[in-house]
N, C-alpha and C positions, 0 to 999 in steps of 0.2 A: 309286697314286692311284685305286683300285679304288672304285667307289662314289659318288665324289665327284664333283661336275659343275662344269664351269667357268663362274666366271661370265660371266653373259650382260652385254655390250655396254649401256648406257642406252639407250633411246629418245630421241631428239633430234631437231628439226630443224634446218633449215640455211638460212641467209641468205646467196647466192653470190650475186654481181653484178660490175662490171666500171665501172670512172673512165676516163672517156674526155674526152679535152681539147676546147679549141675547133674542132681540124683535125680531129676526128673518131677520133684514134688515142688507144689505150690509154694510159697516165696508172702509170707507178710511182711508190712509194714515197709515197703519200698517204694521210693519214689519215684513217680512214674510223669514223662515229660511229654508234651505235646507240643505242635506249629505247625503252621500251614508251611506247608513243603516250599513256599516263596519267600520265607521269614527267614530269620537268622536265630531268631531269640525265642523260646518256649511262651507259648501264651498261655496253657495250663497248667497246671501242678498238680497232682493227684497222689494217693497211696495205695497203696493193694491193702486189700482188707484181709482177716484172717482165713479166708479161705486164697487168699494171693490172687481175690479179683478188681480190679478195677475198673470207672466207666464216668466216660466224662459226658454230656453235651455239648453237641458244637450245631451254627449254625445250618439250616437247610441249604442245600445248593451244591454244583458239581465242585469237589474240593478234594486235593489231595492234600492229607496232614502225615505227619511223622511223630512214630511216637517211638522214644527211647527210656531206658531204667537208669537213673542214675545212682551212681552205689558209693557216692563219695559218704563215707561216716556210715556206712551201713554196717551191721555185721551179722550173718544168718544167726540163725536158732542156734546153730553148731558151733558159732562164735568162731567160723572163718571170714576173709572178705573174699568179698564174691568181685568179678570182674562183668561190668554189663556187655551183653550181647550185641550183636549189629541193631541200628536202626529198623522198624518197620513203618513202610510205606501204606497207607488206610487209605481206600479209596469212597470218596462218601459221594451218593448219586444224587438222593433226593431226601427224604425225610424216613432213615432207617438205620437197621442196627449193625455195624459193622464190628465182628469177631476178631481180636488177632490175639500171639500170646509173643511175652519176652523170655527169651531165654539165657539167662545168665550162665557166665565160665567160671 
């Protein structure tokens, strides 16, 4: 493979964040929704994983997305249902990692 270079990786950012319940503790197995704040209709789907984090890539570029928990059929550990928290607004600049967390009622 003399000559030839490997391709390089995409550019991406990244949308990590963390669903944490009423008691304050991380939140698995919740589905977790994204769009670009000009959409109507989620273009991602994700779940929190058992530490209650999730993290999607989205493309590079100045972009605000919206990410919400949807908790239709969910039920915690505790086998209450949980009500999802407001929306959060993610602001992405250029090709980096932006933190937010969902707080569920």
């Amino acid at each position: 493979m003399h000559g030839r270079e490997r391709p390089r990786p995409k550019d991406y950012a990244l949308i990590f964040g963390t669903v944490w319940g009423p008691d304050g503790r991380p939140l698995p197995g919740v589905r977790v929704k994204i769009r670009r704040a000009n959409e109507k209709k989620a273009r991602w789907e994700v779940y929190s994983n058992r530490l209650g984090e999730f993290e999607q890539r989205v493309p590079v570029g100045k972009q605000e997305y919206i990410v919400w928990a949807d908790t239709k059929g969910y039920k915690s550990p505790a086998g209450s249902r949980l009500q999802p928290g407001p929306e959060v607004s993610v602001q992405i600049e250029s090709n980096e990692r932006a933190d937010t967390g969902l707080h569920l009622k």
